[in-house]
C-alpha positions in Angstrom: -7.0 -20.3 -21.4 -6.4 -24.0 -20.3 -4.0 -23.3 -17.6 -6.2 -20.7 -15.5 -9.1 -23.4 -15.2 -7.0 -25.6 -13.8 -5.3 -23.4 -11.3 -8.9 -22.4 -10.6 -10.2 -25.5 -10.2 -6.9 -26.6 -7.7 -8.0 -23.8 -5.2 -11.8 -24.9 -5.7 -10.6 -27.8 -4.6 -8.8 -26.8 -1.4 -10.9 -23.8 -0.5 -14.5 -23.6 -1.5 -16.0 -25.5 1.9 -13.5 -23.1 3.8 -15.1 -19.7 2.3 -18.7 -18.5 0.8 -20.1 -15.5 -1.4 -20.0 -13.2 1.4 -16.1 -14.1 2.0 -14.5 -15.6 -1.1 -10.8 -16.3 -2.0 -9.6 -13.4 -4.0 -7.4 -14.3 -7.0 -4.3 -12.3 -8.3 -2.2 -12.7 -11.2 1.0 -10.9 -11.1 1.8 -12.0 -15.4 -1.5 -10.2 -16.4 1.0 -6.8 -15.1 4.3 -8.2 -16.6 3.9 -10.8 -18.9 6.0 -14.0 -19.1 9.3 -14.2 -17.2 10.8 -17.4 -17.6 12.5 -18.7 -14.0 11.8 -15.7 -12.4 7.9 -15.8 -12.5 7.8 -17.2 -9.1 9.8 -13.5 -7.4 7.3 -11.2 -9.4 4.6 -13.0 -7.8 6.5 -13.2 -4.2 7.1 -9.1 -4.5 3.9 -8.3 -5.5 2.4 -10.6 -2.8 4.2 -8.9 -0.3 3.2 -5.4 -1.1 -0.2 -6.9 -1.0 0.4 -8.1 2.8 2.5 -4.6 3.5 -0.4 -2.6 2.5 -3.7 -4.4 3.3 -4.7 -3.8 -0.2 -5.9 -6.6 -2.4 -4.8 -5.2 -5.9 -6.8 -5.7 -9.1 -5.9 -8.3 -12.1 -5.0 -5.7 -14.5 -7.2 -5.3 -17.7 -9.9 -7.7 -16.7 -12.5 -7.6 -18.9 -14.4 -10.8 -18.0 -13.7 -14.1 -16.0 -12.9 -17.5 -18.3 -16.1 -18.4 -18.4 -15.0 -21.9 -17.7 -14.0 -20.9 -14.0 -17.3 -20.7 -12.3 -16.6 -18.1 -9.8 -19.7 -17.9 -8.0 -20.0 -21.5 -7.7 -16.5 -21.9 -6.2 -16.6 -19.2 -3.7 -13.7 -17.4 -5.6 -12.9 -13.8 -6.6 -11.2 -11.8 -9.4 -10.6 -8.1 -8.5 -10.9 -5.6 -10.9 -10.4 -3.0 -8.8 -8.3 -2.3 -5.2 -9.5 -3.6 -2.3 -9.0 -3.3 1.6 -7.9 -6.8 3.0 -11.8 -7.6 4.0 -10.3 -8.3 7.9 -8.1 -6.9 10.6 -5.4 -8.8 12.7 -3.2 -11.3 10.3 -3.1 -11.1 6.8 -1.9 -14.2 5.2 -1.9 -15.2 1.1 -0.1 -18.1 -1.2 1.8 -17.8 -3.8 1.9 -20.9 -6.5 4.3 -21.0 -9.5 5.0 -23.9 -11.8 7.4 -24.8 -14.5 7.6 -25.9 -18.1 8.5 -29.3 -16.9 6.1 -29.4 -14.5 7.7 -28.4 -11.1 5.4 -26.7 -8.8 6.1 -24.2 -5.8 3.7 -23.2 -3.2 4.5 -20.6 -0.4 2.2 -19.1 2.2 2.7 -15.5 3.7 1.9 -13.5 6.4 2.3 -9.9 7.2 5.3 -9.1 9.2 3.5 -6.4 12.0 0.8 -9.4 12.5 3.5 -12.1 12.9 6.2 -10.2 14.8 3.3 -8.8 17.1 1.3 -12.8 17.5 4.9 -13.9 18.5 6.5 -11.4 20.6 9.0 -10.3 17.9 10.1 -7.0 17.3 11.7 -6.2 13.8 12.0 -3.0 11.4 9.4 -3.7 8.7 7.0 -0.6 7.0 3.4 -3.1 7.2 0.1 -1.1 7.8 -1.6 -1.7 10.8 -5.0 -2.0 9.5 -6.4 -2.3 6.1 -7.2 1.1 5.1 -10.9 1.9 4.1 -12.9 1.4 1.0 -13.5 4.8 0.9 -9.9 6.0 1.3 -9.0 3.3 -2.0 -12.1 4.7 -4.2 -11.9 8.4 -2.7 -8.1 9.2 -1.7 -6.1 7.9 -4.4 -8.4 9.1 -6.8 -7.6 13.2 -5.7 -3.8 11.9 -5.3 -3.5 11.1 -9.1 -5.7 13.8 -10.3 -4.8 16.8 -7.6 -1.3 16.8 -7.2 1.4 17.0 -10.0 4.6 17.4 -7.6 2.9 16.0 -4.1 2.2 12.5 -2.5 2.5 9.4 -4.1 0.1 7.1 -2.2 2.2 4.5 -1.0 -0.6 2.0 -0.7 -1.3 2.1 -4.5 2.5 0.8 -4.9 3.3 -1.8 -7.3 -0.3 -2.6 -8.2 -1.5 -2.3 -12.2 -4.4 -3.3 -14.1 -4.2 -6.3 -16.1 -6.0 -9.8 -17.3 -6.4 -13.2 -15.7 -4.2 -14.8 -17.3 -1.1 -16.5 -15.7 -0.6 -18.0 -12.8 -2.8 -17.6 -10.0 -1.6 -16.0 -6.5 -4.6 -17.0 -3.7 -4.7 -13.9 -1.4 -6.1 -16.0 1.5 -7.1 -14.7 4.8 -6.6 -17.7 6.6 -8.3 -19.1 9.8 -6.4 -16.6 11.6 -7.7 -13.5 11.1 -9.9 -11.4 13.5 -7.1 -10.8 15.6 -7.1 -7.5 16.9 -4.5 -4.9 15.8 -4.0 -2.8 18.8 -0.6 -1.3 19.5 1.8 -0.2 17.9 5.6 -1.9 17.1 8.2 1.2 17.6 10.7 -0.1 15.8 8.1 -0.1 12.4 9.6 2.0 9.5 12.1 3.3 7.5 14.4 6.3 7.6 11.4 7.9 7.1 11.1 9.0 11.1 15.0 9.5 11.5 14.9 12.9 8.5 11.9 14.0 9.9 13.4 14.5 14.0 11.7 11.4 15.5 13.0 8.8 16.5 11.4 5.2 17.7 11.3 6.0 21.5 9.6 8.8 21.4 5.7 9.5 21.4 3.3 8.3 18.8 2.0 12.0 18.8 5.2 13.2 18.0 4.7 15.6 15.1 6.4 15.0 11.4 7.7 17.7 9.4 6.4 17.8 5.8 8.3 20.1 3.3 7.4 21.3 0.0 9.3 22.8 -2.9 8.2 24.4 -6.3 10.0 25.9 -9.0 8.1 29.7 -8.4 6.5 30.9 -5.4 3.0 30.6 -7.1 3.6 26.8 -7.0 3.5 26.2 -3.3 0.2 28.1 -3.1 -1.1 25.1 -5.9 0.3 22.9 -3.9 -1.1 23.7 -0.7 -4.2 24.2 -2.3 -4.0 20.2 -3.9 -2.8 18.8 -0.4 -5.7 20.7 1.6 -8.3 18.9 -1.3 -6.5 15.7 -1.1 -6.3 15.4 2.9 -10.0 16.6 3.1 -11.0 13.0 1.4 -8.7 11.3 3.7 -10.8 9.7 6.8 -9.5 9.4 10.4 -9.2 6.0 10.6 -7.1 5.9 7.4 -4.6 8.3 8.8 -2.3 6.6 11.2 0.8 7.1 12.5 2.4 5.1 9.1 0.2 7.5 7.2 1.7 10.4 8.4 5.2 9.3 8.6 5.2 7.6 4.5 3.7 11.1 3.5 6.7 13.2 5.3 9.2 10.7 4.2 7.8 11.0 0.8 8.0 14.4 0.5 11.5 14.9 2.1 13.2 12.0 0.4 11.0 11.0 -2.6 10.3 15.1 -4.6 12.5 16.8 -6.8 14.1 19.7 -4.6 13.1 22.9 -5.8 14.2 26.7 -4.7 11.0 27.6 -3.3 9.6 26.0 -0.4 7.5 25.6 2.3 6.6 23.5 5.5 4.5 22.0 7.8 4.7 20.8 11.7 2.1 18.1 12.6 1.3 15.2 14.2 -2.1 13.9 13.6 -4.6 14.6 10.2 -6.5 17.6 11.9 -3.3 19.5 12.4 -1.8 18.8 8.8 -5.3 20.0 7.8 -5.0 23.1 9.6 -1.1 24.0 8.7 -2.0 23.0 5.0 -4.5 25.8 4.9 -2.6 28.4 6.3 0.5 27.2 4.3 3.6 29.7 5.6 5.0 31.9 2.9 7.4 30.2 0.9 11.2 31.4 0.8 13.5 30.5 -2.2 16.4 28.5 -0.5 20.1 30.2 -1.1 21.9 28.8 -4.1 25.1 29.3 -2.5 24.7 27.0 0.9 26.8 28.7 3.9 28.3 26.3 6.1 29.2 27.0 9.5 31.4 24.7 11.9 30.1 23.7 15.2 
């Protein structure tokens, strides 16, 4: 309870001109998910930092119930989520992370997000960082049906690594920086994993370049739930929330990511209205051979 305050009050110090109560500093706190860790505090806060950057999500401090009422928030300009939020700008996303020891030794390291920097400076690297932030309505809406709607299906990659927890611990300043507003136009082909390589893509080729997305359930009556899940869950997805990185996580999800099942099903698209379509009129699923033939060519 003493600690926070002070953290508080150190970012007060540094930030409050720079920022008001239409665009405060948001606070994180990566012990209210974990707990103590000793001398390796300082990584959890780095990892979880940089899923914050990867994503454009600002995650929640879990459990928060109420703000130590000796950190006027308000007053300072500052923020404690208690739910997920879209990074509040496009262009370069850029937040601290601040860890001190027993003894008193202090770290301080400030991030950006890799498409923003390797883009600003002419770079090209493989990396899996959103675009854009994704929408408010996509973080209340779309990972709400995920985790309620589909039992074997999509694991929203943008909720990843993020809990709900308390204030306490050391504070991680997600800070925008005076660099944001940049624009976000274009595209780095050499973003992603092996996500586009199993699904027949690869980096040169066309952003419209459809994605195959499997399925697999343990009776043929599973793929019509399924279908059924993915063509609710897709419905709350807006346009502007399914991008190219969408598309590609949820195909490399489902083809790397799912327990393989004997019956199965597909889908061939390349933008949202597409998987939309193919989703409804789901082709009938075939239970794979349990004896694989191989052929030689």
């Amino acid at each position: 309870k003493l600690g926070d305050p002070i953290e508080a009050g150190a970012i007060k110090s540094v930030f409050q001109k720079h920022r008001s109560p239409d665009d405060p500093m948001h606070i994180g706190a990566v012990k209210a998910n974990i707990g103590h860790l000793e001398a390796t505090a300082g990584l959890a806060g780095l990892i979880k930092t940089i899923l914050s950057l990867e994503r454009g999500i600002i995650p929640p401090i879990a459990g928060l119930k109420e703000v130590n009422p000796r950190i006027p928030a308000d007053e300072w300009n500052l923020k404690f989520p208690t739910k997920p939020l879209p990074w509040p700008t496009d262009g370069l996303r850029r937040a601290s992370v601040n860890a001190f020891g027993y003894g008193g030794s202090n770290a301080h390291a400030v991030l950006d997000d890799a498409y923003n920097y390797l883009r600003e400076h002419g770079l090209e690297a493989h990396h899996v960082t959103a675009k854009r932030p994704p929408s408010l309505a996509f973080l209340e809406n779309g990972v709400t049906n995920v985790t309620n709607n589909i039992t074997n299906g999509h694991s929203n990659g943008y909720t990843n690594g993020h809990a709900n927890g308390h204030t306490n611990g050391h504070a991680n300043g997600h800070t925008n920086g005076d660099t944001n507003g940049h624009s976000t136009n274009g595209y780095n082909n050499h973003n992603g994993t092996g996500a586009t390589v199993s699904n027949g893509t690869s980096h040169d080729e066309p952003e419209e370049t459809p994605y195959v997305f499997t399925w697999s359930a343990s009776d043929s009556n599973g793929i019509e739930r399924l279908g059924a899940a993915y063509e609710d869950y897709l419905t709350g997805i807006d346009s502007h929330d399914a991008s190219e990185e969408f598309l590609r996580d949820l195909a490399y999800t489902l083809s790397n990511k799912r327990s393989v099942l004997p019956w199965k099903s597909f889908a061939l698209a390349g933008d949202l209205g597409s998987l939309k379509t193919q989703v409804q009129n789901m082709p009938k699923p075939v239970r794979s051979s349990t004896s694989p033939r191989i052929n030689f060519v």
